[in-house]
C-alpha positions, 0 to 999 in steps of 0.5 A: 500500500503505497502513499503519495504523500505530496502532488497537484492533481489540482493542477491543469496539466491534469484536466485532461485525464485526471480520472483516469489517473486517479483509477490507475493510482488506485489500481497500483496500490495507493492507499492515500494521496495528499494534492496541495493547492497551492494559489486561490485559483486552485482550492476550489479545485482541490475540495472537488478532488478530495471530495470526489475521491474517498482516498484523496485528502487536501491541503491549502496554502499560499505559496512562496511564489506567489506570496504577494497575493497572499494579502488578498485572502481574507480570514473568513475564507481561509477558515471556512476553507481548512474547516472541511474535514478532509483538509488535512494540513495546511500548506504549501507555504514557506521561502523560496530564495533560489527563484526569489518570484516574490520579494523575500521580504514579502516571503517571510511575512506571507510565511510567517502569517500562515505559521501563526494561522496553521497554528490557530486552527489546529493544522500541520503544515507543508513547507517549501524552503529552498536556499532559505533554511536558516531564514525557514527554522528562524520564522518556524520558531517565531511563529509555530513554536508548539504547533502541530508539527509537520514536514519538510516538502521536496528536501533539499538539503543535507543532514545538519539542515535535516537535523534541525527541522527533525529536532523542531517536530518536522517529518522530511519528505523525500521527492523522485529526485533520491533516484537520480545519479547525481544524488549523494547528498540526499541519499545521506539523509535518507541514512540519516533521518530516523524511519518514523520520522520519514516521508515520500511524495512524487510532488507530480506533475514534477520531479519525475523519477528516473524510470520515468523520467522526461515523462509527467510525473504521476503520483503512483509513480511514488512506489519507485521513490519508495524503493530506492528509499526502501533500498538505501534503509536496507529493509523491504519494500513492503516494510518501508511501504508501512512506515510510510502509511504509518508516518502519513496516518500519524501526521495527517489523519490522526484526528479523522481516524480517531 
């Protein structure tokens, strides 16, 4: 029973075929898929998903990207959004130095305000940190110091980085990208990070693992993820396949479950 634990099916480049690949998700295994939306445009889309589909659950966000707008979301909107009960997380938000779309400073605050947001309703969140990991853990502790916890999306860093979100509470999630040849760094931290506190996610449409690469990225393609995972921790498939449900169960579903 395979997770995808982060993709966009709420995306365009779905539109066309969305059902057909949500069938052939289920048909491959998948247990559970998480599809974050990550702009306004977008969330109406990811509560017909989730509510089309048993398995599917959803998280809203505002981006770093496109953080300017987060100002144009007022409050009431985003509770009644994140109240539905498949909303599970809230999410992506966070900085994105590299590409730097929208002004870091306007970055930091839009992060900052959803930190305090996710915190006061109750919600894990998703983060997006790139070329930001000192600037992501400074805000993290000044704006979400006892929330719900959450995970590291896309990890891109290397293990003293993943030491520091893993000691605030956070999961690290692991992307296609682990099954790339140029991929040593990231291999280390799947060495590193304990097993329960461990994620995988295709991030589809993106970051299309090597079998497939060149090809969109869908999200039952996470199981190839999850065998090189599986491979560097030196334990099953199967194995890792539990921990993965486990680690998703515990950091998203615990409340609905219950």
């Amino acid at each position: 029973m395979f997770v995808d634990s982060h993709c966009h099916l709420e995306l365009e480049d779905f539109d066309i075929d969305r059902d057909e690949i949500v069938f052939q998700a289920k048909n491959e295994g998948l247990k559970y898929i998480l599809t974050v939306g990550t702009e306004k445009r977008y969330f109406d889309k990811v509560l017909e998903i989730i509510y089309k589909y048993d398995f599917i659950f959803g998280a809203i966000g505002v981006h770093p990207h496109s953080s300017v707008h987060w100002k144009e979301l007022s409050l009431n909107e985003m509770e009644e959004l994140v109240s539905h009960k498949k909303i599970v997380a809230y999410g992506e938000i966070g900085l994105d130095f590299y590409k730097n779309y929208s002004p870091p400073s306007v970055q930091k605050e839009a992060f900052f305000s959803q930190l305090e947001f996710a915190k006061a309703q109750g919600k894990p969140v998703i983060v997006h940190t790139r070329s930001s990991a000192s600037e992501t853990i400074d805000i993290i502790d000044a704006a979400f110091k006892g929330g719900k916890g959450g995970v590291i999306h896309c990890f891109s860093y290397g293990k003293e980085e993943a030491k520091r979100f893993l000691d605030r509470g956070f999961y690290i999630s692991i992307p296609g990208i682990v099954t790339y040849r140029k991929n040593g760094s990231l291999v280390d931290v799947v060495r590193y990070v304990p097993l329960n506190r461990l994620l995988v996610e295709t991030d589809a449409p993106f970051l299309t693992p090597s079998p497939k690469k060149g090809k969109r990225n869908l999200p039952y393609y996470v199981k190839y993820t999850l065998e090189k995972v599986a491979q560097i921790k030196r334990i099953s498939v199967l194995d890792m396949s539990q921990v993965v449900l486990n680690n998703f169960r515990n950091l998203f579903l615990k409340e609905i479950e219950t």
